[in-house]
C-alpha positions in Angstrom: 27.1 51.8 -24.1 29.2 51.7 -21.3 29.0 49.2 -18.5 30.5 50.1 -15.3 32.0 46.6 -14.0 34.3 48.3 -11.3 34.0 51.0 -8.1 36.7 52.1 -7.6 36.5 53.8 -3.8 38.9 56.4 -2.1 39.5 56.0 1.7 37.4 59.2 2.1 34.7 57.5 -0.1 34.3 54.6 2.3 34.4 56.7 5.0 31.2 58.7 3.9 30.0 55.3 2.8 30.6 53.8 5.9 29.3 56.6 8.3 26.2 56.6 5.9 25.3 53.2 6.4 25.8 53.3 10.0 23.8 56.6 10.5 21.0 54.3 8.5 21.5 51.4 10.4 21.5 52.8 13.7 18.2 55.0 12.5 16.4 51.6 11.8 17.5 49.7 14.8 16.5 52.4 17.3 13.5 53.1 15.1 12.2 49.4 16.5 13.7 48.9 19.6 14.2 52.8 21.4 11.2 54.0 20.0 8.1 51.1 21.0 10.4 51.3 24.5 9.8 55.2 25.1 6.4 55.1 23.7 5.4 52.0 25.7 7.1 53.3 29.3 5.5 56.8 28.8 8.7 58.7 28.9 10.0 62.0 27.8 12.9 62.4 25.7 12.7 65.5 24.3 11.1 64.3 20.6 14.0 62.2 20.3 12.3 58.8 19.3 9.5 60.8 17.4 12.3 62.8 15.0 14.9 59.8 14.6 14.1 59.9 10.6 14.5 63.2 10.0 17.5 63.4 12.8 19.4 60.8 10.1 18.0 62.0 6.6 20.3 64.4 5.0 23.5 62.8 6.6 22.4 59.5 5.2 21.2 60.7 2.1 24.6 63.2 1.5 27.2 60.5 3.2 25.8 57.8 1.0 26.3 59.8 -2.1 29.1 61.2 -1.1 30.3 57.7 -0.9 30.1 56.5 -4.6 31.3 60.1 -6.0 33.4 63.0 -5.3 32.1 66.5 -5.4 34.2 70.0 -4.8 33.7 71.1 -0.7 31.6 73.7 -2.4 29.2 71.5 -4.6 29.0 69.0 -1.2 27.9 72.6 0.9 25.1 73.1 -2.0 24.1 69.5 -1.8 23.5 70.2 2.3 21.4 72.6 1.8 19.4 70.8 -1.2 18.8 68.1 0.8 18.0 70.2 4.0 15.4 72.3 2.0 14.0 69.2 0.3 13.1 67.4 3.2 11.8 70.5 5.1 9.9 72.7 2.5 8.8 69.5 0.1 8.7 66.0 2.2 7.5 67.3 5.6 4.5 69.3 4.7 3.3 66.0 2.1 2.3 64.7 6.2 -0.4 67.8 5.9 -2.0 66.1 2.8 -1.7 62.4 4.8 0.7 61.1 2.2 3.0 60.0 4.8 3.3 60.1 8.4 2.0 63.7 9.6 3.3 67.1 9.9 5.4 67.9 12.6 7.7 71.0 13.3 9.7 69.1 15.5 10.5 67.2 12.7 11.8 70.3 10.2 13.7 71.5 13.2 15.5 67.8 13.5 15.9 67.8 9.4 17.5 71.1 10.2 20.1 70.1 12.8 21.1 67.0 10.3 21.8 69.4 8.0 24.1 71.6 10.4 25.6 68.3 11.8 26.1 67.0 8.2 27.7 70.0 7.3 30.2 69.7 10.8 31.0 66.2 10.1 32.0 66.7 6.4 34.6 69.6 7.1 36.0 67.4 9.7 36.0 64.6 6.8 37.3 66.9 4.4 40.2 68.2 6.9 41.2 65.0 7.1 42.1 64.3 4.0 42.8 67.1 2.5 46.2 67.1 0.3 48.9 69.1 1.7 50.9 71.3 -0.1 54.0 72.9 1.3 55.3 75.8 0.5 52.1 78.1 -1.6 
């Protein structure tokens, strides 16, 4: 059997890594202070506070993957929409049988943009370090 002792991580590894975490991070901290603020003061931000989970789900479940391993720009794409569909057609509706949270459209239609802004941020990624070569 072997026993992986060493990770050995890319600069556009850590930079998934690293965007994933913070994505999570910032998810948690506004989770306890933005939220109880908005709720408590009454005000309207346009579902923001209610859909910060599913705002940061499939870019912090992709980036975070994306992070440890590589996968071709096309396997990544079919990973996007796995995740996307996942959390919309499988975890979302488990709120309509109360075994989490509750249902809430808002919510697929924020799991939805993630996906759309995961995708946008991982061709920018992907541009950036994409290997030149000159001349073909």
């Amino acid at each position: 059997m072997k026993v992986i002792t060493e990770v050995s991580l890319t600069k556009k590894n850590k930079t998934y890594l690293s965007i994933a975490v913070g994505v999570v991070v910032a998810g948690m901290i506004l989770s306890v202070t933005y939220r109880p603020y908005i709720y408590r003061n009454n005000i309207n931000d346009f579902r923001f506070a209610d859909t910060l989970g599913s705002l940061i789900a499939v870019i912090g479940f992709c980036f975070f993957v994306w992070g440890f391993k590589d996968f071709s720009n096309s396997m990544k794409n079919k990973q996007i929409v796995c995740a996307t569909l996942v959390y919309t057609i499988i975890w979302e509706p488990l709120g309509l049988v109360g075994l989490h949270g509750t249902f809430d459209w808002y919510d697929i239609i924020a799991a939805t943009f993630s996906g759309i802004l995961t995708y946008g941020i991982k061709e920018l990624i992907e541009r950036k370090y994409q290997i030149k070569v000159y001349g073909k």
